[in-house]
DSSP file (Angstrom, degrees, kcal/mol; ACC not computed):
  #  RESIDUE AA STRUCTURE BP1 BP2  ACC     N-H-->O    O-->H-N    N-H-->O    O-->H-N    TCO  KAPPA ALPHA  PHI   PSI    X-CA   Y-CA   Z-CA
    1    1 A X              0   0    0      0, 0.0     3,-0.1     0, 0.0     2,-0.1   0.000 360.0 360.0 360.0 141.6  109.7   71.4   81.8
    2    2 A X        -     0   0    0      1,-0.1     0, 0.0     0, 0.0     0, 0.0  -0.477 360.0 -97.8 -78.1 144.6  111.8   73.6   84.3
    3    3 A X        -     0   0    0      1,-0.1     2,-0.4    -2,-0.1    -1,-0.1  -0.237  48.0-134.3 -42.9 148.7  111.6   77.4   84.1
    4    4 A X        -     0   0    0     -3,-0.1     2,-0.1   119,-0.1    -1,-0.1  -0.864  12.0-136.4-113.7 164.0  114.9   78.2   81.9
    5    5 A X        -     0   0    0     -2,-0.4     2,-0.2    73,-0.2    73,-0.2  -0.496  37.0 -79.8 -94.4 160.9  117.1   81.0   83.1
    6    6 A X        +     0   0    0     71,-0.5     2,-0.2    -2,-0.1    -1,-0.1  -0.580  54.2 172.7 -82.0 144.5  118.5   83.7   80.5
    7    7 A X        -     0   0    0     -2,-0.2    71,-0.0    71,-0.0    -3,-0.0  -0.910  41.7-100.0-158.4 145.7  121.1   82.9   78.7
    8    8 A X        -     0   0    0     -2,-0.2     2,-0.2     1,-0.1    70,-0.0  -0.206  46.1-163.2 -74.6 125.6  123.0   84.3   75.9
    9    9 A X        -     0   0    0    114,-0.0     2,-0.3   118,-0.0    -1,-0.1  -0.840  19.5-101.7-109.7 152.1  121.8   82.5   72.8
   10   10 A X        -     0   0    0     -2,-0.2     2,-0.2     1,-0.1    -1,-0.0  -0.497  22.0-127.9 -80.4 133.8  123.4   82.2   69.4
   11   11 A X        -     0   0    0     -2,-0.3    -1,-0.1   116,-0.0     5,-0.1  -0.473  25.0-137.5 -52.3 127.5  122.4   84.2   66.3
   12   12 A X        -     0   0    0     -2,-0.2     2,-0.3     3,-0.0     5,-0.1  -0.377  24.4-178.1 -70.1 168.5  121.6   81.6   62.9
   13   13 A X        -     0   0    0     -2,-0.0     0, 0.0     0, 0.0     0, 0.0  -0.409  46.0 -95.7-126.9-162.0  123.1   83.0   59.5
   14   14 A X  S >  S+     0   0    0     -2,-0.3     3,-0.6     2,-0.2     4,-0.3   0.640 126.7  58.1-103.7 -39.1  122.6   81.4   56.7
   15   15 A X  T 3  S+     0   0    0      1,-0.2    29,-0.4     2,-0.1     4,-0.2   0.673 118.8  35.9 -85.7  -3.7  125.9   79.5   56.7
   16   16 A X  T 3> S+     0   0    0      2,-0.1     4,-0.8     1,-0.1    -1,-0.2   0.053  85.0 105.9-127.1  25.7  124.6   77.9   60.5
   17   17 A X  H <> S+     0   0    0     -3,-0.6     4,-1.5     2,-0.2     3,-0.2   0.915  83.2  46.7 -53.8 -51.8  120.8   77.6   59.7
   18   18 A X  H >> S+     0   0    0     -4,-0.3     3,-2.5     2,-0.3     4,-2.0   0.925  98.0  57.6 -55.6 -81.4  121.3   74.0   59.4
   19   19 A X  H 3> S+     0   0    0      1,-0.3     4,-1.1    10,-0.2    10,-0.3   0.708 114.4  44.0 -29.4 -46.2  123.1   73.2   62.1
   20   20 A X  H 3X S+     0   0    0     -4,-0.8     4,-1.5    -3,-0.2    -2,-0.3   0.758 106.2  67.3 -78.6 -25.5  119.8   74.9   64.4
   21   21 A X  H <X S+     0   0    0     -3,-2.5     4,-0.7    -4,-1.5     6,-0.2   0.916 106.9  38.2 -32.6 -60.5  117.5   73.1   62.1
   22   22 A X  H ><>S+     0   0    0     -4,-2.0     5,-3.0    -5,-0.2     3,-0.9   0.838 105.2  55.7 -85.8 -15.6  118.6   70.2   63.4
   23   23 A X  H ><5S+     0   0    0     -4,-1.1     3,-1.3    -5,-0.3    -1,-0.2   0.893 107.3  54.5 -70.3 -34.8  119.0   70.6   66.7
   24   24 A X  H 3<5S+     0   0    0     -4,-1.5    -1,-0.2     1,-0.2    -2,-0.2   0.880 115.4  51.1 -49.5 -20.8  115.0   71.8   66.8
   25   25 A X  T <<5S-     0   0    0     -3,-0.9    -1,-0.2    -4,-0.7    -2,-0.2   0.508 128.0-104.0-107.1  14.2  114.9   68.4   65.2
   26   26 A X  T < 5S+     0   0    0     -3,-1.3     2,-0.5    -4,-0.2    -3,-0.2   0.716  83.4 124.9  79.5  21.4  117.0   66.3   67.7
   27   27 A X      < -     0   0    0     -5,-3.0     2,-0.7    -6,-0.2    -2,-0.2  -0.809  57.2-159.5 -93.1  85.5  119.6   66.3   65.5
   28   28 A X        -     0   0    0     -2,-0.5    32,-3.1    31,-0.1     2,-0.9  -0.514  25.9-169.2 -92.2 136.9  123.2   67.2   65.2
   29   29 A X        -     0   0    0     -2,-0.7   -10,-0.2   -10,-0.3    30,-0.2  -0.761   3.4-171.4-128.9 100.3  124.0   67.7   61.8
   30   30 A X        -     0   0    0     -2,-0.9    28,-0.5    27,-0.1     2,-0.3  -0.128  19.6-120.8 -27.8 116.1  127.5   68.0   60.4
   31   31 A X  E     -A   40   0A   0      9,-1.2     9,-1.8    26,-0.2     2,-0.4  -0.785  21.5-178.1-108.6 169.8  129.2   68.8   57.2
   32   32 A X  E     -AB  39  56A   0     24,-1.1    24,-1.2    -2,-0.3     2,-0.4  -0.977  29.5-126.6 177.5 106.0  131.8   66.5   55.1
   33   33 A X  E  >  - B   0  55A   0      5,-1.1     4,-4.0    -2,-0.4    22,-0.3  -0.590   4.3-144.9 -87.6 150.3  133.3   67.7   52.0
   34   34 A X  T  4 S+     0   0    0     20,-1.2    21,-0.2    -2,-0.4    -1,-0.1   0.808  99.9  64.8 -59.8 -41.5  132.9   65.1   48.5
   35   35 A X  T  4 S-     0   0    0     19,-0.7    -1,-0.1     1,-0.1    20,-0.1   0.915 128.1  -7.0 -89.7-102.9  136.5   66.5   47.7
   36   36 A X  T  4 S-     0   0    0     16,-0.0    -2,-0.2     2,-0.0    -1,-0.1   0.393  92.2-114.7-131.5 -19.3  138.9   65.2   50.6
   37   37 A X     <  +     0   0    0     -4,-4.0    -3,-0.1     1,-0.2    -2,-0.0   0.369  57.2 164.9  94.2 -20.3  136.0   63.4   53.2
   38   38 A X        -     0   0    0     -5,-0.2    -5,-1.1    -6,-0.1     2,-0.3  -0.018  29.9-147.7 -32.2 111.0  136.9   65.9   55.6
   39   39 A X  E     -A   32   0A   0     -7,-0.2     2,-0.5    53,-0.1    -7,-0.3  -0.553  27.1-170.6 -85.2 152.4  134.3   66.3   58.9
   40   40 A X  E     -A   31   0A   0     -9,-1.8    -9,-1.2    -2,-0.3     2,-0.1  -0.921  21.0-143.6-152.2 145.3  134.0   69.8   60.2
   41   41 A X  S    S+     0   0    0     -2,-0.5    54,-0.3     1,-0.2     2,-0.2  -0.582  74.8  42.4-161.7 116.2  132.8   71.9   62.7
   42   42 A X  S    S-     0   0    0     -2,-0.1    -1,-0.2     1,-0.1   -26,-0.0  -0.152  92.0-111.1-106.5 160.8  131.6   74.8   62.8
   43   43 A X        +     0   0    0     -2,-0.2     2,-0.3    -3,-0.1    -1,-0.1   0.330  51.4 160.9 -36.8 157.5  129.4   74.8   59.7
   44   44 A X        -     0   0    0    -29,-0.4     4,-0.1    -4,-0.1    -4,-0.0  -0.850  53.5-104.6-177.3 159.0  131.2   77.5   56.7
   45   45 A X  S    S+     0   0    0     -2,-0.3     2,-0.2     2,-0.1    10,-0.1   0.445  95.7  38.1 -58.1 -13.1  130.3   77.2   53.2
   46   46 A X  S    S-     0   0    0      8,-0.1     2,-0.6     7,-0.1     7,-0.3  -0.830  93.0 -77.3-152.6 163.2  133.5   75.5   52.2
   47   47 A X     >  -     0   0    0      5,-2.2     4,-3.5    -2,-0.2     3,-0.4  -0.745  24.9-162.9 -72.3 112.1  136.0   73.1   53.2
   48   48 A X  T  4 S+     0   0    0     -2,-0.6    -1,-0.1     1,-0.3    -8,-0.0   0.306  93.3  46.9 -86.5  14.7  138.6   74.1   55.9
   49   49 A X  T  4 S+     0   0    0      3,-0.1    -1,-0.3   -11,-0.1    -2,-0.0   0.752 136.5   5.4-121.3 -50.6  141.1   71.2   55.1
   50   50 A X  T  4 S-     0   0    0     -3,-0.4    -2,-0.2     2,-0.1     0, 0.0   0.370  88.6-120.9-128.2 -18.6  140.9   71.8   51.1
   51   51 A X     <  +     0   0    0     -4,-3.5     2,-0.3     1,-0.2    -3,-0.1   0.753  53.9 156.0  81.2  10.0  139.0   74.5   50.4
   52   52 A X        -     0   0    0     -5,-0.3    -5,-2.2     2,-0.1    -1,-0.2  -0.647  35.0-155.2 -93.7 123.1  136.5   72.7   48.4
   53   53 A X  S    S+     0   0    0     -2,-0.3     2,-1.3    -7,-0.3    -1,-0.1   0.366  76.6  94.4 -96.3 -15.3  132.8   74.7   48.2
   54   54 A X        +     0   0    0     -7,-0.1   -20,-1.2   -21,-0.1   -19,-0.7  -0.671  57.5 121.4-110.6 126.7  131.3   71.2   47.4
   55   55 A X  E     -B   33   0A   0     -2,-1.3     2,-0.3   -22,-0.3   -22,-0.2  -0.843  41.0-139.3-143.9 168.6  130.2   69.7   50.7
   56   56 A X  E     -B   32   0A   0    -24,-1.2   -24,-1.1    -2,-0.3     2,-0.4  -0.986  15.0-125.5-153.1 167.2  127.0   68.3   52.8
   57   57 A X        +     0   0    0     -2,-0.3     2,-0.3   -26,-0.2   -26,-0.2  -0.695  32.2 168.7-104.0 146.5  125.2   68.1   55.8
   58   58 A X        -     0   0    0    -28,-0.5     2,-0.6    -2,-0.4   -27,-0.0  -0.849  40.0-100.3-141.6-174.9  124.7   64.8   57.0
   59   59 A X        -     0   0    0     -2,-0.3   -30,-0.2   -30,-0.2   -31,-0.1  -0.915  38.9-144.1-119.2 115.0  123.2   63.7   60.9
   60   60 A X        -     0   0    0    -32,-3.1    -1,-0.0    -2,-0.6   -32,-0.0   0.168  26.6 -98.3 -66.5-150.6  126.0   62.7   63.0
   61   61 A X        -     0   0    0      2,-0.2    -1,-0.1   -34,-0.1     3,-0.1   0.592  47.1-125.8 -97.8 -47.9  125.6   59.8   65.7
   62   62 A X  S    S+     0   0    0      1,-0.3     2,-0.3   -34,-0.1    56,-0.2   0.418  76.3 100.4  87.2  -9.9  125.0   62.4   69.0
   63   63 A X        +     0   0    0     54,-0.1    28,-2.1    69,-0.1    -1,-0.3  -0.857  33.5 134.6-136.6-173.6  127.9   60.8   70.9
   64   64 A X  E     -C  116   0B   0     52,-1.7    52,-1.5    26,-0.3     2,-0.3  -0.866  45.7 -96.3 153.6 165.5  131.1   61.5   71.5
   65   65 A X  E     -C  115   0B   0     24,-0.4    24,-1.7    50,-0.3    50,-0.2  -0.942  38.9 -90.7-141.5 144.4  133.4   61.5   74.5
   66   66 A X  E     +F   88   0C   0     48,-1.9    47,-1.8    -2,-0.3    22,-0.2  -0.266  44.7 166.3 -50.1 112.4  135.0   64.6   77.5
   67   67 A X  E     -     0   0C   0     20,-2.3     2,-0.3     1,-0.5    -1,-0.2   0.755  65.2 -16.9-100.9 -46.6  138.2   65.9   75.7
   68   68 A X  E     +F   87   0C   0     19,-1.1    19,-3.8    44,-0.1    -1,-0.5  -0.991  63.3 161.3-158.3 161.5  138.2   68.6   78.1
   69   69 A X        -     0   0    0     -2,-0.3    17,-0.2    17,-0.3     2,-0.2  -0.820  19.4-151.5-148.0-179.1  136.6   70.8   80.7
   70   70 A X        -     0   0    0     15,-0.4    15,-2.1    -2,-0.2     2,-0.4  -0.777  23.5-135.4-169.4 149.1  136.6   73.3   83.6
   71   71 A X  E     -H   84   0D   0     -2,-0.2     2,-0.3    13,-0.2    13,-0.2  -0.728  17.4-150.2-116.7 134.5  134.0   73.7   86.3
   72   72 A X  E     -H   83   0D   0     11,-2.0    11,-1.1    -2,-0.4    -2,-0.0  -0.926  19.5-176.8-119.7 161.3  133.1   77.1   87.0
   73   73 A X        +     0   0    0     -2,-0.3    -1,-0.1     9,-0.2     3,-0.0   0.428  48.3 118.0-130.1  -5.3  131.9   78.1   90.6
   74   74 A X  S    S-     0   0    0      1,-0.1     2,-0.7     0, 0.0    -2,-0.0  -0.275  74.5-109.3 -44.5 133.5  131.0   82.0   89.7
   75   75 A X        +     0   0    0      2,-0.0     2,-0.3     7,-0.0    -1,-0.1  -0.714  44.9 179.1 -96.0 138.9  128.1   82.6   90.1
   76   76 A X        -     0   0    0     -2,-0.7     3,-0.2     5,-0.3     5,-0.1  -0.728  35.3-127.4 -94.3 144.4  125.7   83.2   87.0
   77   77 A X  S    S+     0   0    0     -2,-0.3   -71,-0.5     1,-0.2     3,-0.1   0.321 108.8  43.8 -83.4  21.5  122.3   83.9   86.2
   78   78 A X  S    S+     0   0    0    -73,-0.2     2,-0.3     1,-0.0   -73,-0.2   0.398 106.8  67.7-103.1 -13.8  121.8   81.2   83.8
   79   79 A X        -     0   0    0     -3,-0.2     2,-0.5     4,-0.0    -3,-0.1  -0.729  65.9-143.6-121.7 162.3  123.6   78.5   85.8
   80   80 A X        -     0   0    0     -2,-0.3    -3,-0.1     2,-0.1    -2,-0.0  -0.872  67.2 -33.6 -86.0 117.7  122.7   76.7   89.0
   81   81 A X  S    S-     0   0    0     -2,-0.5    -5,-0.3    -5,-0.1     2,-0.1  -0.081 115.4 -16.1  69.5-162.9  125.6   75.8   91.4
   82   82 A X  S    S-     0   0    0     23,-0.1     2,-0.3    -7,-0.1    23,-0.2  -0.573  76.1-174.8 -64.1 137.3  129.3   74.7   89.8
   83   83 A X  E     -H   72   0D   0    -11,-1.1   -11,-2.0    -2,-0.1     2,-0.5  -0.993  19.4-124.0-140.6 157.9  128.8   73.8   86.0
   84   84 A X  E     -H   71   0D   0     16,-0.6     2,-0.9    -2,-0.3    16,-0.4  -0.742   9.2-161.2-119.6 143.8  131.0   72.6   83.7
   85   85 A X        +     0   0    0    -15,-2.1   -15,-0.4    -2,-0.5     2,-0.2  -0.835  29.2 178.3 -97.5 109.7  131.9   74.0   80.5
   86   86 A X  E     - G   0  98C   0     12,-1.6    12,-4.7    -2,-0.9     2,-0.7  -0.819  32.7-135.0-126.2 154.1  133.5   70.9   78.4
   87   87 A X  E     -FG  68  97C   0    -19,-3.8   -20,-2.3    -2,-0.2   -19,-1.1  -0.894  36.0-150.4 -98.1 115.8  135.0   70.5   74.5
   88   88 A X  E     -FG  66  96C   0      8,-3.4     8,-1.5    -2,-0.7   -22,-0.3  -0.921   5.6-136.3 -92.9 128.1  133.3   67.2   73.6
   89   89 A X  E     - G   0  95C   0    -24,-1.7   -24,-0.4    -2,-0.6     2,-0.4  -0.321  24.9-141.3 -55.5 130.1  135.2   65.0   71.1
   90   90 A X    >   -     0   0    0      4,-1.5     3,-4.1   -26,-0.3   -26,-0.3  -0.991  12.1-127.2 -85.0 130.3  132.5   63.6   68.5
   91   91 A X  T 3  S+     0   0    0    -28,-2.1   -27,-0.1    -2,-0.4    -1,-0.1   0.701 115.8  55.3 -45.0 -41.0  132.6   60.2   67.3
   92   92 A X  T 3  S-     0   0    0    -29,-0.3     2,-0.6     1,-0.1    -1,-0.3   0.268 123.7-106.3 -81.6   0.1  132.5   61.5   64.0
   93   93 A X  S <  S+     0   0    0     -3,-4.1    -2,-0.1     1,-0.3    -1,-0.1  -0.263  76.1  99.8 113.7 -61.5  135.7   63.7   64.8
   94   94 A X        -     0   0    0     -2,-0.6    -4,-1.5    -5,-0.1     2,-0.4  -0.069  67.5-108.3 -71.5 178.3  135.3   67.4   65.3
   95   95 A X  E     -G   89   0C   0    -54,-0.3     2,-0.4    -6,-0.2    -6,-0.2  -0.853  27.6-161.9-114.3 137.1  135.1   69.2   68.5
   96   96 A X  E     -G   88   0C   0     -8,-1.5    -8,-3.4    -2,-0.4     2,-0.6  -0.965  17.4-139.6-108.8 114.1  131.5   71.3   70.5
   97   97 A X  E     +G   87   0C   0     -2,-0.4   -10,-0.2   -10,-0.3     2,-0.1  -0.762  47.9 116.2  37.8  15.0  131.6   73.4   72.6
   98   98 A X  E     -G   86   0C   0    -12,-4.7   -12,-1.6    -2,-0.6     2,-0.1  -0.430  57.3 -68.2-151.6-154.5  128.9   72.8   75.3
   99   99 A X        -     0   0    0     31,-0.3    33,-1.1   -14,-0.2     2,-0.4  -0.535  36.2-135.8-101.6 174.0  127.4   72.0   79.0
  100  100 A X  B     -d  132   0B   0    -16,-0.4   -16,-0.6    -2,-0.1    33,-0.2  -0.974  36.0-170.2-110.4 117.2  127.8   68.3   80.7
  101  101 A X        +     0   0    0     31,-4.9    33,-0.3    -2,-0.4    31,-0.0  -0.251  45.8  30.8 -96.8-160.5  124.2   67.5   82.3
  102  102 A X  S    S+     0   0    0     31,-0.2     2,-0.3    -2,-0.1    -1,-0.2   0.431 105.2  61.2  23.9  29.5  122.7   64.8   84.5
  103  103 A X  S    S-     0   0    0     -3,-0.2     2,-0.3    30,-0.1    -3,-0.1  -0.972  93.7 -60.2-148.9 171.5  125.5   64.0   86.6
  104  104 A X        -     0   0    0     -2,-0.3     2,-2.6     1,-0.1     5,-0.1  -0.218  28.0-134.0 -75.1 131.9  127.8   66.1   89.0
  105  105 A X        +     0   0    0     -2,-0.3     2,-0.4   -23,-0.2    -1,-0.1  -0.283  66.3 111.7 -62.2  66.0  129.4   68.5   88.4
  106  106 A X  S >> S-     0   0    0     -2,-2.6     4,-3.5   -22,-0.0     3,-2.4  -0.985  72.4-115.1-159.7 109.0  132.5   67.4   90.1
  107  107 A X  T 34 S+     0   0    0     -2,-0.4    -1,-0.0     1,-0.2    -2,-0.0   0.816 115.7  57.5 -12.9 -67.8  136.0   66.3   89.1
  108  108 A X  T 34 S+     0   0    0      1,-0.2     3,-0.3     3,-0.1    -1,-0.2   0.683 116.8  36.4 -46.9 -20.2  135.5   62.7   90.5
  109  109 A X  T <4 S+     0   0    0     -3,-2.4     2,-0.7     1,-0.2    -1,-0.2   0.701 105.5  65.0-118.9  -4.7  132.3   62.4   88.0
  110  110 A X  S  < S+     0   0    0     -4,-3.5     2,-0.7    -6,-0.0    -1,-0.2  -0.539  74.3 175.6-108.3  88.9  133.5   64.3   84.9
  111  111 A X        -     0   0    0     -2,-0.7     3,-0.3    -3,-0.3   -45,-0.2  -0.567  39.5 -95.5 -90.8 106.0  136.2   61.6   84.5
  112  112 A X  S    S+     0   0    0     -2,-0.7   -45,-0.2     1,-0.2   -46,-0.2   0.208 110.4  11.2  -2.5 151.7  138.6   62.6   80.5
  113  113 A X  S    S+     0   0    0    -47,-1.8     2,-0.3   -48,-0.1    -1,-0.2   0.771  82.4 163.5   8.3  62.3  137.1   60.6   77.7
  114  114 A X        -     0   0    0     -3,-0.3   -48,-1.9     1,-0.1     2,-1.0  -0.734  54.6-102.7 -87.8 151.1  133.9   59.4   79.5
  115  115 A X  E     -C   65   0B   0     -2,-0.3    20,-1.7   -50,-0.2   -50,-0.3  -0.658  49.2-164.2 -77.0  88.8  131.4   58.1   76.4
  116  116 A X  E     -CE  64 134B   0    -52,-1.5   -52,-1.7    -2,-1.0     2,-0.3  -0.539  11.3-162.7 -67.7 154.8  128.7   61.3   76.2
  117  117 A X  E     - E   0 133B   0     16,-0.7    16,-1.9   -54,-0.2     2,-0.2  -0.633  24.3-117.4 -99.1 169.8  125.2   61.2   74.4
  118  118 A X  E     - E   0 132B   0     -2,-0.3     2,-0.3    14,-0.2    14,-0.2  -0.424  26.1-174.0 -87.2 165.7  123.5   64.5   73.4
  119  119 A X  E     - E   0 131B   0     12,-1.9    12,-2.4    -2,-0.2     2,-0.8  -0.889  22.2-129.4-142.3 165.0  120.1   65.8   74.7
  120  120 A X  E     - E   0 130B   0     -2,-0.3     2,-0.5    10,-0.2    10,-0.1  -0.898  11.1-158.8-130.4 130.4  118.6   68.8   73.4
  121  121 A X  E     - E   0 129B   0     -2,-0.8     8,-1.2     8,-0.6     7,-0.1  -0.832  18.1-143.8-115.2  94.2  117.3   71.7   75.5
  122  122 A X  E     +     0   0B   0     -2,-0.5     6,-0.2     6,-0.2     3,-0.1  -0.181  25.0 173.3 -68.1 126.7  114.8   73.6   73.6
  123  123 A X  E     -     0   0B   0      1,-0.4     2,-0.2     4,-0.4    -1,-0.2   0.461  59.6 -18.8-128.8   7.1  115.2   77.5   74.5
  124  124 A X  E >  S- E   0 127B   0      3,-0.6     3,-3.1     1,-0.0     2,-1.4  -0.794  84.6 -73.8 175.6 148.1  113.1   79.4   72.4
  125  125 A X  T 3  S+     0   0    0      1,-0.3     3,-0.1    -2,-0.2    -1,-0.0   0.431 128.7  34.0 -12.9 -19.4  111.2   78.9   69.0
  126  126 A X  T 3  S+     0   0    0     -2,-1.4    -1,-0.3  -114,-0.0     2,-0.2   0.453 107.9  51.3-110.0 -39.3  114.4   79.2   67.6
  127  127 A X  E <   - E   0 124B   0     -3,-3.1    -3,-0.6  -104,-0.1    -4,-0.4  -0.635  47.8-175.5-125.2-166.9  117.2   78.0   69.3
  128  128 A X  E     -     0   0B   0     -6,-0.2     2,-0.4    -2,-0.2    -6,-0.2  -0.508  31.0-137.7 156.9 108.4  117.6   73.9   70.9
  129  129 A X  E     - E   0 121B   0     -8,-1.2    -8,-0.6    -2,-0.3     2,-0.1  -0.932   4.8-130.5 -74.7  89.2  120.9   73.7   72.7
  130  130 A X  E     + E   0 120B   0     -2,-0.4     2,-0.3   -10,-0.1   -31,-0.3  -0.211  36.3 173.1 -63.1 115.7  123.0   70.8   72.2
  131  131 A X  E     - E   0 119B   0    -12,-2.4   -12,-1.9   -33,-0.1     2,-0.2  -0.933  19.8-136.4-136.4 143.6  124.0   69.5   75.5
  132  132 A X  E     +dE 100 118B   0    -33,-1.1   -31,-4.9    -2,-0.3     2,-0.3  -0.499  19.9 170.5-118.6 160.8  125.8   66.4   76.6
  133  133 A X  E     - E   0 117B   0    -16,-1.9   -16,-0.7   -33,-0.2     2,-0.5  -0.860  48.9 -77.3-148.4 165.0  125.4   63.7   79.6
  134  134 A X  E >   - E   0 116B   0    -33,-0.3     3,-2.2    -2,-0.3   -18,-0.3  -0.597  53.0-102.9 -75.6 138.5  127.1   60.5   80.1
  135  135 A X  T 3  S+     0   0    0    -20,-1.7     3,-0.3    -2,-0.5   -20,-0.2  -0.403 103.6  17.0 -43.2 103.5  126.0   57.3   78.0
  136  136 A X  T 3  S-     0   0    0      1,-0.2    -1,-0.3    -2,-0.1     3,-0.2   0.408 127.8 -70.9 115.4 -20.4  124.2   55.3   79.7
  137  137 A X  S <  S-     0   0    0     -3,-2.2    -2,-0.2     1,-0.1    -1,-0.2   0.396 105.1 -42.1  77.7  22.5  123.2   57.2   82.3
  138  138 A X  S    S+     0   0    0      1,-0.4    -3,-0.2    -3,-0.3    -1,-0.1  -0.161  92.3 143.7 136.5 -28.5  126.8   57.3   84.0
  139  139 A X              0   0    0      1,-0.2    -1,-0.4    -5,-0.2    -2,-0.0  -0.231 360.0 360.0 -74.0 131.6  127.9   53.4   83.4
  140  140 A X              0   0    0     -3,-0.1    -1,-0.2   -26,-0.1    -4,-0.1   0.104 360.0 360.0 -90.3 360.0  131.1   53.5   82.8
């Protein structure tokens, strides 16, 4: 495994334990309130569409498609080179947050609704950072 660089990681509560559960587990796991069907993210206790407190976590799919991005070329101490910070679309509806890996970081190759999978990049005992690539290994 490659050294990892610091990088500001997220604090759990109680109401986004889950959500880091699963990513430790390979997982991303969602919630969908019983009341209206509603998917959401980020985790809350309650339903943001209805307001409804009865909800569950289920384990999404992992894939999902580039709604949007922007490439940054500042340099960081977490990041290597240009990287791009993209909102990925999940099949399942809501919107992450996150990095696009394995491929270049480059207009021409982070093309608008290209088909992402997940991978998960474990960064401490604690946290597993859900990070995206193209499907397939690029094939369009």
């Amino acid at each position: 495994m490659a050294e990892l660089k610091p990088r500001s990681l997220p604090e759990p509560t109680p109401e986004t334990q889950h959500f880091w559960d699963g990513t430790r587990a390979g997982e991303i796991r969602l919630q969908r309130c019983r009341d209206c069907g509603a998917i959401y993210f980020p985790p809350r206790p309650f339903c943001p569409e209805c307001g409804s407190r009865d909800v569950e976590v289920f384990v999404a799919s992992g894939r999902g498609s580039l709604l949007s991005y922007v490439i940054n070329h500042r340099p960081h101490p977490s990041f290597d080179g240009p990287y791009a910070i993209a909102v990925v679309k999940l099949d399942e509806g809501p919107t992450l947050l996150s990095n696009i890996v394995d491929c270049p970081q480059t207009p021409e190759a982070l093309v608008l609704d290209m088909p992402l999978e997940v991978v998960f990049a474990e960064q401490n005992e604690t946290i597993t950072l859900p990070l995206f690539r193209p499907a397939n290994g690029g094939a369009s």
